[in-house]
N, C-alpha and C positions, 0 to 999 in steps of 0.2 A: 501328672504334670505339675510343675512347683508354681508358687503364686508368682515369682519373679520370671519366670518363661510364661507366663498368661499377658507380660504386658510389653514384652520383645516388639518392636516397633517393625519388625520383617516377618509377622507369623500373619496364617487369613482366620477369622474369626467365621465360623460358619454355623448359623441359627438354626438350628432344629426344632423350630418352633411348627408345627405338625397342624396340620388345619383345627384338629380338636382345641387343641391349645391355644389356636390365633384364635377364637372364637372367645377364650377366656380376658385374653390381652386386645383390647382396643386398640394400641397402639404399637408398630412393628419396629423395637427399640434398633438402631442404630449402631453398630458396634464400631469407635474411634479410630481414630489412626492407630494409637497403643494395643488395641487388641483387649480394653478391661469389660469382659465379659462376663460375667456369674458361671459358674461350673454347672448350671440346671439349665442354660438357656445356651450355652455353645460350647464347640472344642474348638482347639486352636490345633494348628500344622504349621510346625518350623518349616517352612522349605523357601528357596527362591525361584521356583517357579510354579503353576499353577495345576494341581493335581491334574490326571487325564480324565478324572471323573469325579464327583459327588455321589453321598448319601442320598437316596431318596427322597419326599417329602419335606426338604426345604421349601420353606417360604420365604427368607429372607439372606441374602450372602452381601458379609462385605469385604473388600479383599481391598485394602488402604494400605500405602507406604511398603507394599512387599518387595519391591524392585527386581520382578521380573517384566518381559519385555515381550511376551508372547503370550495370546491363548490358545489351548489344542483345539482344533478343528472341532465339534459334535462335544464339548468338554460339559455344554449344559443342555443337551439335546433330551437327557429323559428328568429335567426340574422341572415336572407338567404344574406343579402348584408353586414354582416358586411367581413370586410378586416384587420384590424389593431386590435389585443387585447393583451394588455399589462399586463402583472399580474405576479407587481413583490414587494420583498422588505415584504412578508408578512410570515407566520408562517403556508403553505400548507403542510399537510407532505403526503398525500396521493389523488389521483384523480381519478376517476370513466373511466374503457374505454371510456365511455359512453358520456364524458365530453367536448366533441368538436364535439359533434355529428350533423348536419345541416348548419354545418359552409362551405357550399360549395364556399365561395368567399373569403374566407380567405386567406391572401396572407402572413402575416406579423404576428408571435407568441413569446412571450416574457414570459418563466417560469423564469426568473434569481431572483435570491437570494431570494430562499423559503426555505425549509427546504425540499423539496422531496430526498429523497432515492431512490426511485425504479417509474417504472413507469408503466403504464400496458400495458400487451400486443396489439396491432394493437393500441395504442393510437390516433394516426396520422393517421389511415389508409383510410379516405376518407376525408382526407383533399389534393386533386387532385391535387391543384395550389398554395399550400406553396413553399413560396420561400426562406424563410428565418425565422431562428429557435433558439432561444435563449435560452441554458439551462444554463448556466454559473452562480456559484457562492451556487450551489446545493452540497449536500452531498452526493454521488452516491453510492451506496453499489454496486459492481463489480463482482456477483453470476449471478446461471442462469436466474433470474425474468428478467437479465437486456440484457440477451441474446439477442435479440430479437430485441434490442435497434441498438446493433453494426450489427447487422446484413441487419436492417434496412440501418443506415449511410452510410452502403457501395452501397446499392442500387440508393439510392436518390440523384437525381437531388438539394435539400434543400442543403440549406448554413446554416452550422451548426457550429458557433464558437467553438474550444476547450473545452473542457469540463472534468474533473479529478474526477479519483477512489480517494472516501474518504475508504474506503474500500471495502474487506479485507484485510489483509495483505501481501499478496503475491502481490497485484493490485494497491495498496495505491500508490498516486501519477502517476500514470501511466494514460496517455491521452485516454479517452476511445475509439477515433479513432483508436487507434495505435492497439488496440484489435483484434482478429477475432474470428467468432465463434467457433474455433476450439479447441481456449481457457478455453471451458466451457465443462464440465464433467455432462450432464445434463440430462442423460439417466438413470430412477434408475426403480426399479422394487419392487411388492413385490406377499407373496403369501398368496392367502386368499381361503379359503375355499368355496370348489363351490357344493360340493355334498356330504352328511353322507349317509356311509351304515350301518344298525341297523344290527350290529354282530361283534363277534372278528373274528379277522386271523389272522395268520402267515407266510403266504407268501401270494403275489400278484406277477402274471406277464402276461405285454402286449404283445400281439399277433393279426397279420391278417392273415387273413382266407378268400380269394370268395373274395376280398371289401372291408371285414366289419374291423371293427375294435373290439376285444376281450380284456378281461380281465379275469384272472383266481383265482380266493380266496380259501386256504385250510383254514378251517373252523374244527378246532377240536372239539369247544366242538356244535355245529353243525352237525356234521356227514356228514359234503358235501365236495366236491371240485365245487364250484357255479363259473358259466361263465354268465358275460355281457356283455351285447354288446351297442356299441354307437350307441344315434338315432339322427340323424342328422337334424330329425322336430325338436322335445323336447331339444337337444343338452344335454342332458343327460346322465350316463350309465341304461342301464335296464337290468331286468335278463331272462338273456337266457336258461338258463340249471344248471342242477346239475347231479350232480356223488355223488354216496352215498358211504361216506366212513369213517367210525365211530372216524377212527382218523389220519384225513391228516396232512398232515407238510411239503408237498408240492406237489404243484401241475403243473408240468413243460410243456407247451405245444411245438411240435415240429412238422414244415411242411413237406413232402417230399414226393414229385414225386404229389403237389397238396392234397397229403390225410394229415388231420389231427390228430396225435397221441396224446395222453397224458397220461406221466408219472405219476402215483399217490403215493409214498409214503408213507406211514403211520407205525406210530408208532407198532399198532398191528393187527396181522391177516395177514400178509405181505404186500407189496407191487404188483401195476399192471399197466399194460400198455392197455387202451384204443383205437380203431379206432373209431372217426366218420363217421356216414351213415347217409347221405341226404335221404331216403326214408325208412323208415320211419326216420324223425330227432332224431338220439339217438348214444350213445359212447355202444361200444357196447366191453369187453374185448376180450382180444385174446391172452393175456400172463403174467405168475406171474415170478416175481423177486424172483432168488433163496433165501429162508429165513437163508440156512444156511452163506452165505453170506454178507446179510446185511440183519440184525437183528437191529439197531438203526438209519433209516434215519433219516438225519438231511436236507438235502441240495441237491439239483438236477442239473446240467451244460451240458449245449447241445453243441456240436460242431461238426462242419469238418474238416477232415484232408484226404487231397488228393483226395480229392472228394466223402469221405465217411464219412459218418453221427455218431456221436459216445454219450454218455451220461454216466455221470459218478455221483455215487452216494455217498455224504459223510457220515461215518456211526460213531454216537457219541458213540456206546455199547464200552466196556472194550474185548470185544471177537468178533467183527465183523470186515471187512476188506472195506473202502472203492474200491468200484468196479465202472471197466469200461465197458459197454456194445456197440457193433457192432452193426450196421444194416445190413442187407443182402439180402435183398428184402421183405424177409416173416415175418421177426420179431428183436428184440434185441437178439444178443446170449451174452454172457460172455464173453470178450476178454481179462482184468487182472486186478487184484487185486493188490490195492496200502496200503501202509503204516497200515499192521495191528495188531488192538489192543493199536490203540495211541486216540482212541477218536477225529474220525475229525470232525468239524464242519460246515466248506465252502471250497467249491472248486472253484479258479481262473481259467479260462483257457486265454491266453495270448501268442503274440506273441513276440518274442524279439531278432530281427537281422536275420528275415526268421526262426527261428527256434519256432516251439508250445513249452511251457510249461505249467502243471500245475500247482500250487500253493496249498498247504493244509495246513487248518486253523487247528490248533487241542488245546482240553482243555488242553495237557500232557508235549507240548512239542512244541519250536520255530515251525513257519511258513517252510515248508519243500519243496521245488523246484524241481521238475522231469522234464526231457528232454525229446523230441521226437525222439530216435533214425525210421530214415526211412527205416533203411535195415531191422532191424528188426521187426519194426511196433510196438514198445513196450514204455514205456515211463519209462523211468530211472532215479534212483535217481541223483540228481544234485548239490544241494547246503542246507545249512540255507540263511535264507536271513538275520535272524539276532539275539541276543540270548534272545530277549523278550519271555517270556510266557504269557499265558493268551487270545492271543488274539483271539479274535472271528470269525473273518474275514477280509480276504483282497481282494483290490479295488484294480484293475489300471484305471488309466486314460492318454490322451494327450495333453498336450500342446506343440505347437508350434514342433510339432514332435517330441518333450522328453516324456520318460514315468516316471510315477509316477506310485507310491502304496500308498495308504492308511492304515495300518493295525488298527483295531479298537480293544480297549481293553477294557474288564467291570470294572477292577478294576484302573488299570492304565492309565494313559493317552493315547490318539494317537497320530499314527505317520508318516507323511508324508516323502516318499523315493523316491528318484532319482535315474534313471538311470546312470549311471557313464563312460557306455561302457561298465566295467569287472563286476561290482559290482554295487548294490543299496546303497545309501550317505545317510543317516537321515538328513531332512532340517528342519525339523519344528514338534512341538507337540501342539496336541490341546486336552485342558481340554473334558474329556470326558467318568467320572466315572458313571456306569453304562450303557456301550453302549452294545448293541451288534448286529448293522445293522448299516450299513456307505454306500453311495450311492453316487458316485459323476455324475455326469449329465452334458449335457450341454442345454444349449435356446439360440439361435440365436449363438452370439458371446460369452458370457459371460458361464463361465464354474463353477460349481456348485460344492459340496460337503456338504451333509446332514449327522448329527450325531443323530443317536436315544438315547433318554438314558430314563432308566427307573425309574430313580430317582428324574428327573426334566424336564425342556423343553428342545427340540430339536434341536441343530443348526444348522444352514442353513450358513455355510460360501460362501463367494465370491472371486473366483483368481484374484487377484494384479500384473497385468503381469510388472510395475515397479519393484514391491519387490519379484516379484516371489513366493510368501506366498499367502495363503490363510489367509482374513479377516473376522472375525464376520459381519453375514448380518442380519440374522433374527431370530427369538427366535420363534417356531413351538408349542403348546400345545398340545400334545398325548400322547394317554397312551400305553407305552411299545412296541413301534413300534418294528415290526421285520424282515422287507423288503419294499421296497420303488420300486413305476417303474412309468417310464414318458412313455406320453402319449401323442403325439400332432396328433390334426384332427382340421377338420374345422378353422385354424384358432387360435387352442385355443392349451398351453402346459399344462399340464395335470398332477399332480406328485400324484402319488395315495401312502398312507401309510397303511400297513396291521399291526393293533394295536393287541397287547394280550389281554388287558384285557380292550380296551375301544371300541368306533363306530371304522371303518375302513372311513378311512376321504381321500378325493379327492381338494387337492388343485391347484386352479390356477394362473399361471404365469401371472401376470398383468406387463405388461409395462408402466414406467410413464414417462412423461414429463417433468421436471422438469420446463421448460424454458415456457412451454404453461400455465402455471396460468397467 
């Protein structure tokens, strides 16, 4: 090779300086941008990109100003002695975890003035005895990929020169020491589909039972009220049972005293109340729901008050009375009839300030509020909560110990409400023509609110504890969903959707990492 190709400013200069020999030299010479190296201490390689391998027995590699833009995968996998590598001044924009992999001697690392952005995760991570680490002069993009980075820095013994957010914007210019990981919002989620059930429904709801874990489907054009149960081999639901009911619209189950009831509902033929028997396994009835009372179920709501069991039925007919039913040991009796002849839809039931209220959804007329008076044991008319019509159903939820409502409208938008103290405040509307099932939920931390609509896809928003709003998270594909219920077992959250007129779909809550890629 001639002297004038020894100083080609695009060759790598590569040091064969052999453990014998670094023992001779105290010092592990540096070979320049130019490549002017002595002919007893390197060989140079015209190329523009970076050989698939090295010589053995390296201790020292510098590979300056070559302008290539890649390194091979395992390219320094068998340099078990190399120490010194230099790799700067060139056009890298991306590097393989992979890419320092074997470098157990490696003491001394030089990425400055590349074009890298991001870096991959554990990059460094079995490089044991770096001691010193050169990123300077790199475009950093300052998101979660880099998380991982600062998190590192703060751990490491390594001498790590300053180093700058090229961005985003919020981070530009800012020392990525100066970072902590606390700075990154790196937790995101989504929900996919884990199991189809071949049938419509209209209502779904979760229940345990002995252990298990249940689920309950009113099934109209079916003729069932269908119970599955989770198998915790398969991690599946499977079907356990059915109730033959030519036209449910819901199907509400309810614990007490260990025995299992369930409320059936239906459109016509009347409505019944269910016990299950373990011996033989079968729902076996024990009581019908007066017809002349509630003639149009729409909507079933289970609760206690004072230590007594209650169920109250919303009834959509122009002549039937949404009613409330007791328990008493032996069965449901009739304890009082609310708002009738308004066509209600959903019943809330809801705590606010120690005191029960119901809440009633109706086609005719605003959302309607009754109180629990306790002397009397009756529930009383209370308030409007607001002079919307239409709506189909309301939700509470809590944050941070504030209550919210959801009220969900088919024609009109919804409408998120605040507790106020005396009065519910409108904060917020979310587009949502064609709803008529709204759900909000929580996973882990993060607090949820799903919108059905049967016009288009479904939303999935997420709460903004900054803006105190609820934001757009995910767009759901279903057809005409019309109650929604979570489910967590094993492990796994669970949000099942009961479809009118599509599959009944089981999606689940995936957690992601943003920061682990």
């Amino acid at each position: 090779m001639d002297e004038a190709h020894m100083f080609d400013s695009s060759v790598l200069c590569l040091f064969l300086l052999r453990e014998s020999n670094a023992r001779r030299a105290p010092k592990i010479p540096r070979c320049p941008a130019t490549c002017s190296c002595t002919k007893d201490s390197a060989f140079c390689v015209d190329t523009k990109a970076i050989p698939k391998s090295f010589p053995p027995g390296i201790i020292s590699l510098t590979m300056v100003n070559a302008a290539f833009n890649t390194i091979p995968e395992g390219a320094f996998s068998h340099l078990h002695l190399l120490q010194f590598l230099f790799i700067e001044n060139n056009d890298i924009q991306a590097l393989s975890k992979y890419t320092f992999r074997g470098l157990k001697s490696l003491t001394h690392l030089s990425l400055s003035n590349n074009n890298l952005q991001q870096l991959p995760r554990d990059l460094f991570k079995h490089l044991d005895i770096l001691t010193d680490l050169d990123l300077r002069g790199n475009s950093f993009h300052c998101d979660c990929k880099i998380k991982w980075l600062v998190d590192w820095m703060e751990k490491t013994n390594t001498s790590v020169p300053a180093i700058y957010c090229a961005s985003p914007f919020e981070f530009q210019g800012r020392r990525v020491h100066d970072l902590t990981p606390r700075d990154f919002n790196c937790i995101s989620a989504d929900f996919a589909v884990y199991e189809t059930f071949p049938f419509h429904s209209v209502s779904v709801e979760s229940y345990e039972f002995n252990g298990d874990q249940f689920v309950a489907f009113a099934q109209p054009d079916s003729g069932f009220c269908t119970l599955y149960i989770w198998d915790h081999v398969e991690m599946l639901f499977r079907k356990f049972h059915n109730i033959t009911s030519r036209s449910a619209v819901y199907c509400k189950p309810v614990v007490i005293n260990n025995t299992l009831y369930m409320v059936v509902a239906q459109l016509f033929g009347g409505s019944h109340i269910y016990k299950w028997e373990e011996d033989p396994q079968r729902f076996v009835k024990i009581q019908d729901i007066d017809t002349t009372r509630v003639r149009k179920p729409n909507f079933v709501e289970t609760f206690q008050l004072d230590g007594e069991w209650y169920f109250v039925v919303a009834d959509s007919s122009k002549a039937g009375s949404t009613s409330i039913y007791r328990w008493n040991s032996n069965g449901f009796y009739s304890h009082q009839s609310l708002h009738p002849w308004h066509r209600d839809t959903h019943v809330e039931f809801l705590d606010v300030g120690g005191k029960p209220h119901l809440i009633l959804s109706s086609a005719s007329q605003p959302p309607v509020v009754y109180q629990w008076n306790r002397n009397q044991k009756q529930f009383a008319f209370h308030s409007l909560i607001t002079e919307l019509a239409d709506v189909q159903m309301v939700k509470h939820f809590w944050v941070r110990r504030v209550l919210y409502l959801c009220l969900t409208r088919f024609i009109g938008d919804s409408k998120i409400l605040r507790w106020e103290g005396q009065r519910f405040v409108e904060i917020q509307t979310l587009p949502s023509r064609g709803s008529m099932a709204v759900y909000p939920f929580t996973v882990g931390l993060r607090q949820y609110l799903i919108l059905g609509s049967d016009f288009s896809f479904s939303r999935v928003y997420l709460w903004d504890d900054l803006t105190q709003r609820f934001k757009p998270f995910q767009e759901l594909n279903m057809r005409a969903p019309r109650a929604f219920s979570l489910v967590s077992v094993d492990n796994k959250d669970i949000l099942l959707a009961a479809s009118f007129k599509g599959n009944t779909l089981a999606y689940q809550h995936l957690v992601v990492d943003l920061s682990a890629k």
